[in-house]
C-alpha positions as CSV (number, residue, x, y, z in Angstrom):
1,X,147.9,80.3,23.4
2,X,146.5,76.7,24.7
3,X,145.1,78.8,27.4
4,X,143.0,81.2,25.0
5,X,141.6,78.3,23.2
6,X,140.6,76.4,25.9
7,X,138.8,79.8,27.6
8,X,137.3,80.4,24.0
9,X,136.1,77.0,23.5
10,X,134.7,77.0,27.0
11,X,132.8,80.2,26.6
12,X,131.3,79.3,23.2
13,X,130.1,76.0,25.0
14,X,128.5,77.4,27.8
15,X,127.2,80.0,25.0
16,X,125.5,76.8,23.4
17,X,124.4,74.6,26.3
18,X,122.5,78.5,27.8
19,X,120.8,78.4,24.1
20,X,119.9,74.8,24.3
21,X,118.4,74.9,27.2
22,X,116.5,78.1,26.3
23,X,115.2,76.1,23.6
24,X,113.9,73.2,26.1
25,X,112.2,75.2,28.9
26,X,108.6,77.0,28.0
27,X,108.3,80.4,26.3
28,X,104.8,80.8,28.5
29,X,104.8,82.4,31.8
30,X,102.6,83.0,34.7
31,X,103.1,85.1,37.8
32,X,100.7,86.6,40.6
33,X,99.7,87.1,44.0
34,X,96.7,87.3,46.2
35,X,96.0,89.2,49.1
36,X,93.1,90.3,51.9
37,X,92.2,93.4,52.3
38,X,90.3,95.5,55.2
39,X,87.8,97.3,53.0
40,X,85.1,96.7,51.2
41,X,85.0,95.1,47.5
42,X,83.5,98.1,45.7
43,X,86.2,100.3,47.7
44,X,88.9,98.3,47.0
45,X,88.2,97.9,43.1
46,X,87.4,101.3,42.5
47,X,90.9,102.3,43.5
48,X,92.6,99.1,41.8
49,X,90.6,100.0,38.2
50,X,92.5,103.5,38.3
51,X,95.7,102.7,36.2
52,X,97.1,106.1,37.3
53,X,96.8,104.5,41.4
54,X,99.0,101.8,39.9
55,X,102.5,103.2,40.9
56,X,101.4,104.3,44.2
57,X,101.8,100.6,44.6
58,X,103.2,98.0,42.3
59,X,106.9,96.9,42.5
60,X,108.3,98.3,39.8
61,X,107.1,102.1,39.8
62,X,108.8,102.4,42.8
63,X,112.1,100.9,41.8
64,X,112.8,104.1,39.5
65,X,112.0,107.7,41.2
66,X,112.6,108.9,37.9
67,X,110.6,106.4,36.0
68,X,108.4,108.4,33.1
69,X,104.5,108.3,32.8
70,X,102.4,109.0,30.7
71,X,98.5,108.8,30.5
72,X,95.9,108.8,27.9
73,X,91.8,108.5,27.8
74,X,89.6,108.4,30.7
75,X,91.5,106.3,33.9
76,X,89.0,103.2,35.3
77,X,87.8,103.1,31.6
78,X,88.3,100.4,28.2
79,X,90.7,101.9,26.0
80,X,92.8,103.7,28.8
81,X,96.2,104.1,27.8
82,X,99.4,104.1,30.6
83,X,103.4,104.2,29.0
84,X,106.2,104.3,31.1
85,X,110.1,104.3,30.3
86,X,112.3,103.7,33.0
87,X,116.2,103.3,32.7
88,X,115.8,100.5,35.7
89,X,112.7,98.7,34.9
90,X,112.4,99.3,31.0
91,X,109.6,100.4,29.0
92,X,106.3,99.5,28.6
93,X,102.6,100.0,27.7
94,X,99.4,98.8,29.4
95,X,96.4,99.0,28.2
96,X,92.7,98.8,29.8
97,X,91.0,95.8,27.5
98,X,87.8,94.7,29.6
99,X,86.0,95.9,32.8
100,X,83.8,94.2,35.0
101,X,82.4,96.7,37.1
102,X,83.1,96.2,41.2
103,X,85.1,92.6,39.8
104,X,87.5,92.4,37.9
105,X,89.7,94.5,35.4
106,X,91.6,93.1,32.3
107,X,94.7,94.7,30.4
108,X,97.1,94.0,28.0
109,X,100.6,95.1,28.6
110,X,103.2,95.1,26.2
111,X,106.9,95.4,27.0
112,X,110.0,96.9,25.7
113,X,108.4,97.9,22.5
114,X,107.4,94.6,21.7
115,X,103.8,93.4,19.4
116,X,103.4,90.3,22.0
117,X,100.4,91.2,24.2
118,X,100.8,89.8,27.9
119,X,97.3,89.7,29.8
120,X,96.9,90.7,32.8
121,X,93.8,90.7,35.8
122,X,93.1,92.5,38.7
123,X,89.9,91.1,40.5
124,X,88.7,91.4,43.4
125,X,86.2,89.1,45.8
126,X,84.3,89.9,48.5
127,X,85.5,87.9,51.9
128,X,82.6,89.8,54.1
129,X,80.7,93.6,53.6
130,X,84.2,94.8,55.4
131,X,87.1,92.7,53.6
132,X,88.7,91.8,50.4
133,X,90.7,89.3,48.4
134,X,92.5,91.1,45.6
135,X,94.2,88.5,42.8
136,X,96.5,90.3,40.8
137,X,97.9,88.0,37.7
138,X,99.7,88.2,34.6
139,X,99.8,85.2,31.9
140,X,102.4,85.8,28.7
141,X,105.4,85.0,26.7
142,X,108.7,85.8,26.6
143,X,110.8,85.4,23.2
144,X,113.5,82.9,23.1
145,X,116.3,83.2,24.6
146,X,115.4,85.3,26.8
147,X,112.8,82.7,28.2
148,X,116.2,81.4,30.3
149,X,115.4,84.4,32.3
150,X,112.4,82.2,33.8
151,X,114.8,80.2,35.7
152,X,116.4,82.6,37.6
153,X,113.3,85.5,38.5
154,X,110.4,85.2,40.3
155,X,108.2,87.5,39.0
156,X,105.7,86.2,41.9
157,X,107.5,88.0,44.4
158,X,106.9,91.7,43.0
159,X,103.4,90.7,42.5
160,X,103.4,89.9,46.4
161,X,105.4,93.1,47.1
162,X,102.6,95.3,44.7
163,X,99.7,93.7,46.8
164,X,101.7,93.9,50.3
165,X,101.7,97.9,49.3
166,X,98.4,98.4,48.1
167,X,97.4,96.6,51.2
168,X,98.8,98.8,53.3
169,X,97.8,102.3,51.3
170,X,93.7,101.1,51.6
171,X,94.0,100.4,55.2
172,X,95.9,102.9,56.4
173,X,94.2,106.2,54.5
C-alpha cells in the first residue's frame, strides 16, 4: 500500500511541476523557414498564392494520405477558404487575409476548432530575374498547458521540410 502512495504522490507531483512550468514558459510562438529557389519571383509566387498547391508540398498534407480537404472561393484570392481534418495531423482552417501581388501572401489559420487566429506569410524575394528566396512563417499562440508542447517540437523543421518540397516540385516540373 506504501508503494501506491508513493507512485500516486509522485505522479500528482510531476502532474504539478509539468503545469508550473507550463505556466512559466511563453504562450507565443514562432516557426519558419527560408529557402532559394531556381525560378523566377512571379513564377514562384503565383504557385505559392494557390492554397490548393499547398499540400503538394507542406509537411503535414503529406503525413495523412487520407487527410480531408475542402475548398471554398476563388484559390490565389482574399477570402479563400481551405479546411482540412486529418486523424494524424488534426483539423484546421486557413484562410487567405491579404495579398500582395508577385510578394507576399498573408493567412490566418486556425486549429482544432479553436477562435485564436495564428498568422501566417508566404513571401517571396527576388535573388536575380532567374532565382528566388521563399520565407514561409507562422507567428501564434498556443493555450496553456499545452504551450509545454513548445519544448519538445520544432515546428521549424516541417517548415524546412515544406520548403525543401516545394523547392524541388518548381525546379523539377
Amino acid at each position: 500500500m506504501k508503494i501506491l502512495k508513493y507512485i500516486l504522490f509522485t505522479l500528482l507531483g510531476l502532474i504539478a511541476l509539468v503545469l508550473i512550468i507550463a505556466l512559466i514558459i511563453p504562450k507565443n510562438f514562432h516557426a519558419g523557414s527560408e529557402i532559394a529557389i531556381n525560378k523566377p519571383r512571379q513564377e514562384v509566387f503565383d504557385y505559392v498564392k494557390l492554397l490548393r498547391n499547398q499540400s503538394n508540398y507542406d509537411n503535414w498534407s503529406r503525413q495523412d494520405p487520407n487527410i480531408q480537404q475542402t475548398y471554398s472561393g476563388t484559390d490565389g484570392t482574399v477570402g479563400f477558404r481551405y479546411v482540412w481534418k486529418s486523424d494524424k495531423v488534426g483539423e484546421g482552417e486557413q484562410v487567405i487575409t491579404r495579398i500582395e501581388e508577385g510578394q507576399q501572401m498573408d493567412t490566418d489559420l486556425f486549429f482544432n476548432g479553436s477562435k485564436d487566429v495564428n498568422k501566417s506569410i508566404l513571401r517571396v524575394e527576388e535573388l536575380s530575374p532567374t532565382q528566388s528566396k521563399v520565407i514561409w512563417e507562422i507567428d501564434g499562440k498556443m493555450p496553456y498547458p499545452f504551450n509545454i508542447i513548445g519544448l519538445f517540437f520544432d515546428m521549424n523543421k516541417d517548415f524546412d521540410k515544406g520548403l525543401q518540397n516545394l523547392k524541388y516540385i518548381l525546379e523539377n516540373e
